[in-house]
C-alpha positions as CSV (number, residue, x, y, z in Angstrom):
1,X,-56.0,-67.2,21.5
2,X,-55.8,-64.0,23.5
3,X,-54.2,-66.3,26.8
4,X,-52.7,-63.4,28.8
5,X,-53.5,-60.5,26.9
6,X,-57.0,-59.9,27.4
7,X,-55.9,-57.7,30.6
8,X,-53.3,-55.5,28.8
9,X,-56.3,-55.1,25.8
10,X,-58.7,-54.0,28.3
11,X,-56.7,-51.7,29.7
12,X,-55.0,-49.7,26.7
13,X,-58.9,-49.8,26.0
14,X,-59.5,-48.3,29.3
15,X,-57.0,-45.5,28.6
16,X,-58.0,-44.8,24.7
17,X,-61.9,-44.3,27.2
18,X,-60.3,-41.8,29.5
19,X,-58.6,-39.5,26.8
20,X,-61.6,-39.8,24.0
21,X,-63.7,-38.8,26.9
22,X,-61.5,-36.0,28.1
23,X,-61.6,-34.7,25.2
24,X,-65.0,-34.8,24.1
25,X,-65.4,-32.8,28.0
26,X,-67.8,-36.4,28.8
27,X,-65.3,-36.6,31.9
28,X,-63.0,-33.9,33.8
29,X,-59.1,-34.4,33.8
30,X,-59.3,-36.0,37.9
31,X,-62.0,-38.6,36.6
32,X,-59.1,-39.6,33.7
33,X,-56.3,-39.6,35.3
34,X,-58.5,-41.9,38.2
35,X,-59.3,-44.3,35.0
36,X,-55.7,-44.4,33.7
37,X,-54.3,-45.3,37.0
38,X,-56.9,-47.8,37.6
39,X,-55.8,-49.3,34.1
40,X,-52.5,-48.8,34.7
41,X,-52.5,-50.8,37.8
42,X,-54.4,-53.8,36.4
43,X,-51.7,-53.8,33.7
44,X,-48.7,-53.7,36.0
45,X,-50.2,-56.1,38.6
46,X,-51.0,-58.6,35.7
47,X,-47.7,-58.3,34.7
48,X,-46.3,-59.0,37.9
49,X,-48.4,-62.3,38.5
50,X,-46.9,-63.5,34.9
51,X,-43.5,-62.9,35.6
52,X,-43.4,-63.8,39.2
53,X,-42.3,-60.5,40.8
C-alpha cells in the first residue's frame, strides 16, 4: 500500500518534529535545521535510488 512512500512520510514527519519542537522552544534552531537536513537527505537520496540518478 504505502510501496515507496513510507520514506517521504517519515520524513515530512520528521520536519512537521523539528518545527513543532522549535516552536514549542523543546529544541534550539541548530538542532532543527540538523533534523530537517537529515530528513531532507533521506528524502532526496530515496528519490535518487527510485529514479536511477
Amino acid at each position: 500500500m504505502l510501496n515507496g512512500y513510507k520514506t517521504y512520510i517519515t520524513a515530512a514527519l520528521s520536519l512537521v518534529y523539528a518545527a513543532s519542537a522549535l516552536a514549542t522552544g523543546h529544541i534550539d534552531a541548530n538542532q532543527a535545521i540538523q533534523l530537517a537536513q537529515v530528513a531532507l537527505a533521506a528524502a532526496f537520496l530515496r528519490h535518487g535510488q527510485q529514479t536511477g540518478v
